[in-house]
N, C-alpha and C positions, 0 to 999 in steps of 0.2 A: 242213464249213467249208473254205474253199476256204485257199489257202498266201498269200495276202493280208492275211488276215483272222487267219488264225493269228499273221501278224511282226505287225502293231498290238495282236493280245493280246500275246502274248508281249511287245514294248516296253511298254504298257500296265502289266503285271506286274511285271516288271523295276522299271520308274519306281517304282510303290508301295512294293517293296520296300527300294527304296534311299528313301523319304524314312523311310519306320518304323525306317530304323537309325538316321537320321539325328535324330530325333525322340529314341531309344531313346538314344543320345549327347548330346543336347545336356539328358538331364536332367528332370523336372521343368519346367513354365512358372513363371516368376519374374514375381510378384504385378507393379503397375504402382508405381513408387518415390512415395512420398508427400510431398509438399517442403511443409515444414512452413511456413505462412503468418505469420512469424514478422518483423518487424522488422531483424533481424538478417540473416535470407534476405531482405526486401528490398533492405536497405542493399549487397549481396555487389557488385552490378556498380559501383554508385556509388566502393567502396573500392577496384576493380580499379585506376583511374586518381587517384583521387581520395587516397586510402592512406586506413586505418581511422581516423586523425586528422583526417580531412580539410585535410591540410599537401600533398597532390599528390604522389604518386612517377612520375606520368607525363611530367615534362620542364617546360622553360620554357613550353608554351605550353597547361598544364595548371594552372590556378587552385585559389591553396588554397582553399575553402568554408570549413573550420572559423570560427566565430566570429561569418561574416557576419548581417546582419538577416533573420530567417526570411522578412521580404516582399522582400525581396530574392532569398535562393533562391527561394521559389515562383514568382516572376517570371519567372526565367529557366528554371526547370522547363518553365515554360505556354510560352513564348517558343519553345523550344527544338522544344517538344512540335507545339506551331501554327505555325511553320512562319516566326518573325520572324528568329527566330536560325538560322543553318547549320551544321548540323555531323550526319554520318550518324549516326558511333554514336550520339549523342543520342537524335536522331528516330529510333534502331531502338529505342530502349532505354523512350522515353516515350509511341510510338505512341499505345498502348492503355491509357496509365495513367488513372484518373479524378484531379481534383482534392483528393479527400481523401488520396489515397495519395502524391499531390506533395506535399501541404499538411507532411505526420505527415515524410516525408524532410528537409525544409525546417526544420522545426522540429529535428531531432535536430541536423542539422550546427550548426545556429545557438547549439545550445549549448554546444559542444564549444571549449575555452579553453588552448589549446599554445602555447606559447612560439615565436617567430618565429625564422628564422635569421637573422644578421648578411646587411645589406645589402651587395653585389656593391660594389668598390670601384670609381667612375665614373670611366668612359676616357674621359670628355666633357672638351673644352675648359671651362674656369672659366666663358666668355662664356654657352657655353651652357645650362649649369647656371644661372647666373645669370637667363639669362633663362625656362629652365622655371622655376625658383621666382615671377618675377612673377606670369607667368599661371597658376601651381597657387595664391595668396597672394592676388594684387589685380586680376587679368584683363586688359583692354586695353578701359578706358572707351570709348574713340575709334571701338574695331570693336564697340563695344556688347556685349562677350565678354567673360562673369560668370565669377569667379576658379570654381575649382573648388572652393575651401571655403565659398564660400555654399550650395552640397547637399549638400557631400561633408561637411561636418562642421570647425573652423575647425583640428582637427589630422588631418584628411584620414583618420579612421579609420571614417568612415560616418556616417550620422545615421538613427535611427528616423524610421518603420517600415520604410524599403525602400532608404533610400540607401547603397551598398556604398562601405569604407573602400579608397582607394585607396593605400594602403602595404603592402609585403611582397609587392608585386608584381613577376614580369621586368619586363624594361624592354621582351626580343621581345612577351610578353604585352598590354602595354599597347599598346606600337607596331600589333599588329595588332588590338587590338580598338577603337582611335580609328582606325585607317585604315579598318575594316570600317566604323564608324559614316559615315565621310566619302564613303567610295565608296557607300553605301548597300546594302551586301553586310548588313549588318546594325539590327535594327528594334525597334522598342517598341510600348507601346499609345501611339496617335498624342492629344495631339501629342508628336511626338519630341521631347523635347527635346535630346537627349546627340547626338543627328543635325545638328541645327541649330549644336548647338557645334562642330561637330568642321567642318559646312563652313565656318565663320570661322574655323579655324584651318592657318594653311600649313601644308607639310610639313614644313619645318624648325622650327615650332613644335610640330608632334606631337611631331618627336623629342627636343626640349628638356625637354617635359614629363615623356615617359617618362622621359628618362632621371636628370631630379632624382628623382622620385619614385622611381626604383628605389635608387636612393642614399640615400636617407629611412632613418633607423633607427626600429623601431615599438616604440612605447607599452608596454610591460609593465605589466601587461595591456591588451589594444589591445579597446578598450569602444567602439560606437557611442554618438555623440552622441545627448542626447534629442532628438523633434522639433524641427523649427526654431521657434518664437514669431513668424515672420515671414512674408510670403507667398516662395515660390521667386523670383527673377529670371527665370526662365521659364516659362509652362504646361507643367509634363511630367506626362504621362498614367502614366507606369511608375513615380510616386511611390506605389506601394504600390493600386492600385486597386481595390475589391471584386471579389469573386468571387461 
């Protein structure tokens, strides 16, 4: 064997020998962790931001779920998941989910029944509290723009099957998800109809409405309304639509 051939054995050898100590140290191979398919393990990311009550420990612009209409979660699960609604962790978190597995998440938050905290005290001028309450209440006939309690329910806590209660919410949260509706950053099963409201509404009407409504103290216990008895004010598709 020529002195070539010998250094590549010799490192050759060497190398084996040092992974077998290294093998020889780290033990035993450790089985692959089994994560149990459990409700509870799927619900874990949801409560990261969402908190295990579904109240939010993720900030203002983190929405509580607890409570709301199970077709309403699903909604914004599929939404979220297809690509209507924006937001990464979401769509990292729902890529690969099927519809049953949204469906059973959807259902659990919808049950879940916590006491609301005391509404933020409004730093809004009177005028303009006053005039978010018009358009949360009786809307603006003239711009043909339906009050928000003909969907939302006539004390704004939601209505079955899918319409979401708009109290106990930021006022940043509302602000930015009627601006996302208005810029079209954000989408429903068409036709939209919360898209169509939000562009008859100015900017200074978004923020009238958020910010009464964040002012709003809720319902003990805050109950979605039964279906409406009436046709909507507007065609909206994301009133609960089969799956």
């Amino acid at each position: 064997m020529n002195r070539q051939a010998r250094a590549v054995a010799t490192c050759a050898g060497l190398l084996a020998a040092g992974l077998f100590r290294l093998a020889l140290a780290a033990g035993p191979v450790q089985a692959p962790v089994q994560v149990p398919d459990t409700l509870a393990q799927r619900l874990a990311p949801c409560t990261a931001c969402h908190g295990v009550e579904g109240r939010s420990v993720g900030g203002a612009y983190v929405p509580r779920i607890a409570g709301k209409p199970a077709g309403y979660l699903f909604e914004q699960l599929l939404n979220f998941r297809d690509g209507r609604r924006h937001n990464a962790t979401m769509a990292g978190l729902l890529d690969l989910l099927p519809d049953a597995y949204l469906r059973e998440i959807a259902q659990h938050f919808s049950t879940l029944d916590f006491p609301h905290d005391r509404p933020a005290v409004p730093g809004a001028p009177p005028a303009l509290l006053a005039r978010g309450e018009a358009l949360a209440r009786r809307g603006d006939p003239a711009r043909e723009l339906p009050a928000c309690a003909e969907c939302h329910g006539a004390q704004l806590t939601g209505a079955l099957p899918a319409m979401p209660g708009l109290l106990g919410l930021p006022r940043d949260y509302l602000l930015a998800q009627l601006g996302a509706w208005r810029t079209g950053a954000r989408h429903a099963v068409a036709p939209d109809c919360m898209s169509e409201v939000a562009r008859r509404l100015s900017p200074d009407d978004l923020l009238a409405v958020a910010a009464w409504l964040s002012a709003q103290a809720v319902p003990q216990p805050m109950r979605p309304a039964p279906p409406p008895d009436r046709p909507a004010p507007l065609r909206c598709g994301s009133a609960g639509h089969p799956r």
